[in-house]
C-alpha positions as CSV (number, residue, x, y, z in Angstrom):
1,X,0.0,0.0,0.0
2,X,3.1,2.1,-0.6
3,X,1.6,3.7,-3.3
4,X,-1.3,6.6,-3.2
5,X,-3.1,4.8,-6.0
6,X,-3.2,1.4,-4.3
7,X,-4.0,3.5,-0.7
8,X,-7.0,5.2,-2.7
9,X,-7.9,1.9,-3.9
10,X,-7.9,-0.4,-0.5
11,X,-9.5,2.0,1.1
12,X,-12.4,2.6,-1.4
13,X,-13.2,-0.9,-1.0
14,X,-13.8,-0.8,2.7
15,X,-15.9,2.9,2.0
16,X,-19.8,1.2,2.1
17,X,-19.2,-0.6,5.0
18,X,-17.3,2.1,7.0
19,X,-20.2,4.3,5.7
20,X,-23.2,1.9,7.3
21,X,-20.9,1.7,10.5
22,X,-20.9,5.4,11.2
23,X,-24.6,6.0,9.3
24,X,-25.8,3.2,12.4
25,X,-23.8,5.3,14.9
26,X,-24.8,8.8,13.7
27,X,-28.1,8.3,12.4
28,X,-27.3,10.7,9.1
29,X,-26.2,9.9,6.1
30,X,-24.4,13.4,5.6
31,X,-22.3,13.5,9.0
32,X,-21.8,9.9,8.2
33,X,-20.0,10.6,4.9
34,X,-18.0,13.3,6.5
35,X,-16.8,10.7,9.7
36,X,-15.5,8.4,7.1
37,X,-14.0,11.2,4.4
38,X,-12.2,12.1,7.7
39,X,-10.9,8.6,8.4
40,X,-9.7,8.6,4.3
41,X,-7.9,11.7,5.7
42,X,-6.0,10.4,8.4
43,X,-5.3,6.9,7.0
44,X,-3.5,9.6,3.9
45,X,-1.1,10.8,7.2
46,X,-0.2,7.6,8.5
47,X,2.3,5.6,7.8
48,X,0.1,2.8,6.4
49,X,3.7,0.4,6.7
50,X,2.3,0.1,10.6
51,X,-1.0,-1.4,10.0
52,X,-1.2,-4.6,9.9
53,X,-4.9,-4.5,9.5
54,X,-6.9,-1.7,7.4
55,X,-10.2,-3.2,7.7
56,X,-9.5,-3.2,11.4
57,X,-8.0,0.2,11.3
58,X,-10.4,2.1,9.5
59,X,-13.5,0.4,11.2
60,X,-11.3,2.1,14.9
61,X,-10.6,5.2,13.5
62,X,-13.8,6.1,12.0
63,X,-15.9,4.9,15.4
64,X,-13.7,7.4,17.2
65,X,-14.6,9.9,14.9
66,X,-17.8,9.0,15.7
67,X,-17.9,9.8,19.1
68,X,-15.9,12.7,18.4
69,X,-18.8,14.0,16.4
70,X,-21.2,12.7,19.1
71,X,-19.7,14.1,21.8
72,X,-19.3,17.8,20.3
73,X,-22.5,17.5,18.8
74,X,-21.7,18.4,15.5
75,X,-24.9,17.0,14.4
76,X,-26.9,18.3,11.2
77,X,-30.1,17.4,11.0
78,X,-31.2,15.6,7.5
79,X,-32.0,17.7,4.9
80,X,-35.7,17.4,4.0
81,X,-36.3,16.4,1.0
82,X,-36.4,18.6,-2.3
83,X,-35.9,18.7,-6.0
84,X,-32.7,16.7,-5.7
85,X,-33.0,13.1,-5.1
86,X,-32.7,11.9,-1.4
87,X,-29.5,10.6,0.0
88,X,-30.6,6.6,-0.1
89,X,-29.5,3.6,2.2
90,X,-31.0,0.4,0.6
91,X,-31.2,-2.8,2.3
92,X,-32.9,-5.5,0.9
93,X,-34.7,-8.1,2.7
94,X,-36.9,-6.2,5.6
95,X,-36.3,-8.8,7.6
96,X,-32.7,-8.9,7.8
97,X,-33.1,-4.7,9.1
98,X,-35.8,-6.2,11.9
99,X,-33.8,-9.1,13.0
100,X,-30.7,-6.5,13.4
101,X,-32.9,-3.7,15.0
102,X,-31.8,-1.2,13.3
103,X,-34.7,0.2,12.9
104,X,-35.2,0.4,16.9
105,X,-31.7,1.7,16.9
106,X,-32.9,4.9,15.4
107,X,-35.8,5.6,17.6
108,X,-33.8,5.7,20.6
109,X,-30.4,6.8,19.1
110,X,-30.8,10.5,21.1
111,X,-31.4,8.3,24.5
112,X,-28.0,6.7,24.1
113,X,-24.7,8.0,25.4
114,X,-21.8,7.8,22.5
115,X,-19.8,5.5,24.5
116,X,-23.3,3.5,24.7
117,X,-23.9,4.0,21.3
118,X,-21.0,2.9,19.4
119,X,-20.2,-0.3,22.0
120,X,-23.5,-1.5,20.9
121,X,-23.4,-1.2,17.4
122,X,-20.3,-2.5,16.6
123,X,-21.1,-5.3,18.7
124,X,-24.6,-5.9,18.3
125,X,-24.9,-5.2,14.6
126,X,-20.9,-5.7,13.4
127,X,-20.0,-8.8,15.9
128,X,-16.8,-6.1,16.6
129,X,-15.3,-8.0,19.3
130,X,-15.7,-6.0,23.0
131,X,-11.7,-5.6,23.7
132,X,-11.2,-3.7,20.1
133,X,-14.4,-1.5,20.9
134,X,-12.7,-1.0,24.2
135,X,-9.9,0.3,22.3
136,X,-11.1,2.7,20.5
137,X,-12.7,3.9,23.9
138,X,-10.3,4.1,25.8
139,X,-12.3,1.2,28.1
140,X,-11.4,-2.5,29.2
141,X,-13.3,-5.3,27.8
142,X,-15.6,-5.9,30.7
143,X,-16.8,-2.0,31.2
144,X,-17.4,-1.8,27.0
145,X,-18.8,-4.8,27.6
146,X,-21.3,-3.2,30.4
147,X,-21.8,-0.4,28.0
148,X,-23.2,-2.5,25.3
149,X,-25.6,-4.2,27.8
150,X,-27.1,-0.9,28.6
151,X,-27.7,0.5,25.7
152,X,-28.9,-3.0,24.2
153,X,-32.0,-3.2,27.5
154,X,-32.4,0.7,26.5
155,X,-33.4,-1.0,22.6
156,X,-35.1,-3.7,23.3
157,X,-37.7,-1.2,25.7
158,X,-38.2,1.1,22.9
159,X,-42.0,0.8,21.8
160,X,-41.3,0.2,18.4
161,X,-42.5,-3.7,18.4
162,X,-41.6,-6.1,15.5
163,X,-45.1,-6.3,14.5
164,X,-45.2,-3.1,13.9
165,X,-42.6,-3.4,11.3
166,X,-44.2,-6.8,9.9
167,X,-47.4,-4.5,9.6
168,X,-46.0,-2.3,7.7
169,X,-44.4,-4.8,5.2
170,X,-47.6,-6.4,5.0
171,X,-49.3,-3.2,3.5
172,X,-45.9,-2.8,1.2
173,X,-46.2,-6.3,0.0
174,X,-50.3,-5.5,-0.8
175,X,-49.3,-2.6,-3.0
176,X,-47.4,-4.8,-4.9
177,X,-49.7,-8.0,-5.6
178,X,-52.1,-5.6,-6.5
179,X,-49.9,-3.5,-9.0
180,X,-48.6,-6.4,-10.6
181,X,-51.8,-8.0,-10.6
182,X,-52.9,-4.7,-12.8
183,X,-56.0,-4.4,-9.3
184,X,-57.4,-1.0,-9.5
185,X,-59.7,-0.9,-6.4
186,X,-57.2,-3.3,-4.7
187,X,-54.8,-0.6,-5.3
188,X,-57.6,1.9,-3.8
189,X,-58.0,0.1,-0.7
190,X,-54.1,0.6,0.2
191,X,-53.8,3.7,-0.7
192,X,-54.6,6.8,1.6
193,X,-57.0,9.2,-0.8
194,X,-54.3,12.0,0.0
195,X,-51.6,10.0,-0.4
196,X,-48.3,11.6,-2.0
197,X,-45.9,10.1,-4.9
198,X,-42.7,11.8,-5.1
199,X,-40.8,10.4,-8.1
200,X,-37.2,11.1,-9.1
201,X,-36.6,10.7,-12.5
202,X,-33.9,11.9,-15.6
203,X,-36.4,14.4,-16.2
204,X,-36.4,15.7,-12.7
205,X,-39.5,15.6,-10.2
206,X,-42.4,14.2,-11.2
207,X,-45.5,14.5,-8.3
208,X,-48.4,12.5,-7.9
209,X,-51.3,13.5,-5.5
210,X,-54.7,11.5,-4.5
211,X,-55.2,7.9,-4.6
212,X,-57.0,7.6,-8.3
213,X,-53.5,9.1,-9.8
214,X,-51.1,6.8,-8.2
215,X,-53.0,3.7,-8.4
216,X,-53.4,4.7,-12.0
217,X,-49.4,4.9,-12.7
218,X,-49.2,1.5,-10.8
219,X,-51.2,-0.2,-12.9
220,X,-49.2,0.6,-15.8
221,X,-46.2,-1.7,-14.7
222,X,-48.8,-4.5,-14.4
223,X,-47.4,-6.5,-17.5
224,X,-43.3,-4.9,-17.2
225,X,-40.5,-7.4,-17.6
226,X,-39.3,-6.7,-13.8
227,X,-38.7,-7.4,-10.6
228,X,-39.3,-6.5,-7.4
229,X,-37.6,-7.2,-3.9
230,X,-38.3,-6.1,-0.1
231,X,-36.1,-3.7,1.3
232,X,-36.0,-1.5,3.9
233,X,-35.1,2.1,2.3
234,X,-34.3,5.3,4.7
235,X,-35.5,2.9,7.2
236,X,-39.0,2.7,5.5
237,X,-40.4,-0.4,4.3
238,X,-40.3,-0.2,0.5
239,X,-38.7,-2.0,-2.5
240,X,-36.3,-2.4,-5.1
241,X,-37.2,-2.7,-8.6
242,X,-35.0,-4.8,-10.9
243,X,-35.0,-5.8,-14.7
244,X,-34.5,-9.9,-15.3
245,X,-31.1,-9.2,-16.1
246,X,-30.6,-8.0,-12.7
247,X,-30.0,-4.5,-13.4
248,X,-31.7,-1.7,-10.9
249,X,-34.4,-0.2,-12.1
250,X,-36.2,1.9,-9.2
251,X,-35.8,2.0,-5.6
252,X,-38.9,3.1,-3.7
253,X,-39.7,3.9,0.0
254,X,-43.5,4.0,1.2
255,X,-44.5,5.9,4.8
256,X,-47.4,4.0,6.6
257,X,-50.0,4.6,8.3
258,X,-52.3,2.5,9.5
259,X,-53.3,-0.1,7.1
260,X,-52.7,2.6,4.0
261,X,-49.6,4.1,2.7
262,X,-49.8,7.8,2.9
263,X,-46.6,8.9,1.1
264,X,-44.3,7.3,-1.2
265,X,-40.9,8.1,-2.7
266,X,-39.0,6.7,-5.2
267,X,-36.5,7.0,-7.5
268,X,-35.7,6.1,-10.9
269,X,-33.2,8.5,-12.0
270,X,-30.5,6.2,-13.8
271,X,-27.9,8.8,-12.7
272,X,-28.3,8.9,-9.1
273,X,-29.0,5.0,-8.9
274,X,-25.6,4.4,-9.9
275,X,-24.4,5.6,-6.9
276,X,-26.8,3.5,-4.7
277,X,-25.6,0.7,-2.9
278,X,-28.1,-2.5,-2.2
279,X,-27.0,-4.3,0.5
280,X,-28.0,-6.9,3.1
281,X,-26.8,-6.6,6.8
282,X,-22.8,-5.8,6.1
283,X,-20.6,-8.7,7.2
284,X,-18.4,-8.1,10.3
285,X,-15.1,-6.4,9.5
286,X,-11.9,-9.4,9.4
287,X,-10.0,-9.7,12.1
């Protein structure tokens, strides 16, 4: 890794996962990007000849920038959203986000102390092993160990139930039988009559208001050579939208509430969908 070029290059293969490590911690997708464009940084000052380890490395650095960031509460709020397409983080499978509780993790993420915070998600959701966590805070095993527990009984008495989350996939998954079934009224019956489509596309921002419209521009996909998967997008439930060659298509998130969805966003934009990322729950970092 003598070589900037080969530095540039290690280092942009570890970028996604660094990224959903600090996005976890954070909770936004802006100050995460800047935690790990920071760790890039400092990795560019060291001498890389004393790291035996980058994944290891960067995942230590960038949760102490984390706490950093936590700790001087150099926070920004998420920008709402506007003409230009939203910021996405896709995970596929909404199960895989439930299981993990990251969802949960978000709800209570301003109850949580940083030390809290970061000991449980690198352990709970990245299987980071307590005495490296305790390394990056400046903590023995056992007491990152205790942190962890803390914040994980804080989680698990969040009221933001699993079935919660099931119901809401269950109305995500109705939208879709329906739309590929070409089902007008079944369409209808799912969507709220005020409901809100927010589509970003290469032509810019298209907007769809009321139930009739929406259902309408559903039913056209009813006989389209695609695919669609379960995700969990900006921690909604929502989709992805593939062609049968595999390529992505659309990525869409849809707001609940009740048992109709009320808002829906989505984008299509072939421009901005090459820089989103599908995943499944990352895989721990190597030891």
């Amino acid at each position: 890794m003598s070589e900037p070029d080969d530095l540039a290059a290690a280092f942009e293969q570890h970028r996604p996962r660094l990224t959903t490590v600090a996005h976890r911690i954070l909770g936004s997708r802006a100050d995460a990007e800047d935690a790990v464009q920071e760790a890039w940084l400092r990795l560019a000052r060291q001498d890389t000849g004393t790291i035996d380890n980058l994944g290891g490395w960067l995942t230590t650095v960038t949760g102490r920038i984390c706490v950093d960031m936590l700790r001087s509460k150099k926070i920004k709020p998420e920008i709402p959203y506007g003409d230009q397409p939203p910021d996405l983080v896709v995970i596929e499978d909404d199960e895989l986000l439930a299981d993990a509780v990251g969802q949960a993790l978000l709800v209570v993420l301003d109850t949580l102390r940083p030390a809290e915070r970061l000991a449980f998600v690198l352990h709970d959701m990245f299987a980071v092993p307590f005495d490296e966590i305790g390394q990056i805070l400046g903590r023995s095993a056992d007491a990152t160990k205790m942190l962890a527990s803390r914040a994980r009984r804080k989680v698990q008495g969040t009221p933001h139930p699993a079935g919660e989350r099931r119901r809401q996939r269950a109305v995500v998954d109705a939208f879709l039988a329906a739309a590929r079934g070409g089902d007008f009224d079944g369409l209808l019956r799912i969507l709220d009559p005020d409901v809100t489509w927010r589509t970003w596309t290469a032509r810019g921002l298209v907007v769809r208001h009321g139930a009739t419209a929406v259902a309408a521009r559903a039913q056209q996909g009813v006989h389209a050579a695609i695919t669609a998967h379960p995700a969990r997008v900006n921690g909604e439930a929502g989709f992805v939208v593939r062609a049968l060659n595999g390529k992505l298509l659309a990525v869409m998130a849809c707001t609940v509430s009740g048992d109709r969805i009320v808002e829906m966003l989505s984008v299509s934009d072939p421009a901005h969908l090459a820089t989103v990322t599908v995943t499944s729950e990352p895989p721990p970092p190597s030891s």
